[in-house]
Structures are given as structure tokens and as C-alpha cells.
N, C-alpha and C positions, 0 to 999 in steps of 0.2 A: 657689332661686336667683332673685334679680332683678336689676333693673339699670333705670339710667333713659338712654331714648333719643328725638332730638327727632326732629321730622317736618322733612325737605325742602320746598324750591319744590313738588314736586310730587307732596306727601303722602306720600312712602315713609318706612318706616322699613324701622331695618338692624337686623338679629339678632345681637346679638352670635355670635361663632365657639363661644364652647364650649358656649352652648346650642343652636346649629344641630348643632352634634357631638354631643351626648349625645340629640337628637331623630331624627336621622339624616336632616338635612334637606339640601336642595341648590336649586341657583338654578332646577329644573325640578319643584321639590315644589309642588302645589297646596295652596292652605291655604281651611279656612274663615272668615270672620271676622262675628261673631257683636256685633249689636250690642243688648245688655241692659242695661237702668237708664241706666244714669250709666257702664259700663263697655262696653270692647272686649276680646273674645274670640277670639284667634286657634288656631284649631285646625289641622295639619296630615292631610291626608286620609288618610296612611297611619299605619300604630303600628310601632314597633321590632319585627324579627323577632323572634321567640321559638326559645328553643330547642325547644318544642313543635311551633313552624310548619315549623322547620328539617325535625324528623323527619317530618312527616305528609308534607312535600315531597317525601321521599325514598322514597316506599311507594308510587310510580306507581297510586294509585289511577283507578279507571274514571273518569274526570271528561271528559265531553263538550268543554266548553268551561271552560279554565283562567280564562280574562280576566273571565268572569261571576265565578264563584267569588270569584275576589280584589276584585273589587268590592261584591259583597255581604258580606266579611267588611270589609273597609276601613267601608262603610256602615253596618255595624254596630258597629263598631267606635270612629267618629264620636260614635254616639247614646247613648254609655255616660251 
């Protein structure tokens, strides 16, 4: 999917709606923006649930601290 979208007074650009829907984003998603060559890369810091993540979710594993965890898979996640 693409689309062409201009920059504001004060550099913003808007996402269109149904790719902020199918990314799972919102006005409190952090995103990365990656500037390489001649282009701009915007990446969102989190990935779509998975139905994998769903389950692993659900198996109260031993995990000390939850918020590390999910940062570390986010950050990994990033550097695909």
C-alpha cells in the first residue's frame, strides 16, 4: 500500500487511517525514523500481536520483570 502525503507548517505528516489500522498504531505509538540515502524510514517500535505472542502470554511463565521482556522483543524486533 502507498499513498502520497504532504508535510505541515510544522513538519508533521498524517498516516493515513487504514495503514495506521492494519499497523496497530495510535497517537501514543513511538515510532523510529530512520534517515538513509535519499529516503525516510519510519518504523513503529512495536510489531502486530501474533497469535504466538497471544499464547506464550497466556502460560504465566516465570518472568521477573515483564516490561524488560517486551522491550527487548520490541528491540529486536525493530532490528529485523
Amino acid at each position: 500500500m502507498h499513498k502520497i502525503a504532504k508535510i505541515d507548517k510544522f513538519g508533521r505528516i498524517s498516516i493515513p487511517a487504514k495503514m495506521r489500522e492494519s499497523l496497530c498504531l495510535n497517537e501514543s505509538t513511538a515510532v523510529y525514523i530512520i534517515d538513509r540515502d535519499d529516503e525516510l524510514i519510519i518504523r513503529p517500535m512495536h510489531t502486530k500481536t501474533t497469535d504466538a505472542a497471544k499464547k506464550i502470554s497466556k502460560m504465566n511463565l516465570p518472568v521477573d520483570d515483564w516490561e524488560t521482556m517486551e522491550q527487548e522483543i520490541e528491540s529486536g524486533a525493530v532490528n529485523e
